[in-house]
C-alpha positions as CSV (number, residue, x, y, z in Angstrom):
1,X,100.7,86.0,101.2
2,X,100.1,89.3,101.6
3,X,96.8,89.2,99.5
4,X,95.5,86.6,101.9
5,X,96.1,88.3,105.2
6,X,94.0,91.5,103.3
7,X,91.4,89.2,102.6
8,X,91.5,87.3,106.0
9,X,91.6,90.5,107.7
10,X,88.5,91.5,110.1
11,X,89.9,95.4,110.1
12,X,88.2,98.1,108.1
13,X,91.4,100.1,107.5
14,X,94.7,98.5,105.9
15,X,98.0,100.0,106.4
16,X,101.1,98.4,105.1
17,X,104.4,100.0,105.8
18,X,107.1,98.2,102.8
19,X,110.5,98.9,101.9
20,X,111.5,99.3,98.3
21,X,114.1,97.2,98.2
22,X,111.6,94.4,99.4
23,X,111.1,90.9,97.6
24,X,107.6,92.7,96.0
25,X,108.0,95.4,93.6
26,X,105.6,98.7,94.2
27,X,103.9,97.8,91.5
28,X,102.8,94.4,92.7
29,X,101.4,95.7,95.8
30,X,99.7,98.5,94.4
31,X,97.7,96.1,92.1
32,X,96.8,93.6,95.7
33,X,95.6,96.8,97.6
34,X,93.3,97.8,94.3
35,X,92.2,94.3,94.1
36,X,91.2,93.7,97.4
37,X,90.3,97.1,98.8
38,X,88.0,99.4,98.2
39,X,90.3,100.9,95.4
40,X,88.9,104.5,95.8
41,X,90.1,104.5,99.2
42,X,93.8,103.7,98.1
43,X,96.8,105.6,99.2
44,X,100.7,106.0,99.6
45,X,102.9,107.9,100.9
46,X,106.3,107.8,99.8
47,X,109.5,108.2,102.3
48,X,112.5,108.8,101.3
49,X,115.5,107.2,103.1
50,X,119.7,106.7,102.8
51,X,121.1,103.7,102.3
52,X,123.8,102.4,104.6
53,X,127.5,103.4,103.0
54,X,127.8,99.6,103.1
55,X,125.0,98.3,101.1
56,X,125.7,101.6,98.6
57,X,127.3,99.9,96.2
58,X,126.2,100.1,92.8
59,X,122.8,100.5,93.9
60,X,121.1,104.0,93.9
61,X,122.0,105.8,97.4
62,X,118.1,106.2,98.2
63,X,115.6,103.4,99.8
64,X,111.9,104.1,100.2
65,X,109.6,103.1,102.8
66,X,105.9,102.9,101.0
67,X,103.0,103.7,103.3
68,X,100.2,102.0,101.7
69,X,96.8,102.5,103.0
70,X,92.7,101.1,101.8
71,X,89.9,100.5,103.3
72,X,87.7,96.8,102.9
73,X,85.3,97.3,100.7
């Protein structure tokens, strides 16, 4: 899906904010923007951010938001 809406897309600069503890792996997106985009314009910016004390469980205490950004070639 989110291959398509970069392809469909009419705008010259992508940016995708993504959480990593969404249903794609970092990986996975990384690969769509390269694909797609111009893959020399491809960026990320990693945030770093706590995880609720109720989600914690035996998951790692840290969530990232990914900032990914390309242009249409």
């Amino acid at each position: 899906m989110i291959k398509k809406i970069l392809v469909l897309s009419k705008s010259k600069h992508i940016i995708l904010s993504y959480s990593s503890d969404g249903l794609l792996k970092y990986d996975q997106i990384e690969d769509i923007f390269k694909t797609v985009l111009d893959k020399d314009t491809f960026s990320v910016e990693k945030i770093p951010y706590r995880r609720f004390k109720r989600t914690s469980g035996n998951e790692e205490n840290t969530l990232y938001e990914y900032l990914f950004y390309g242009q249409k070639k």
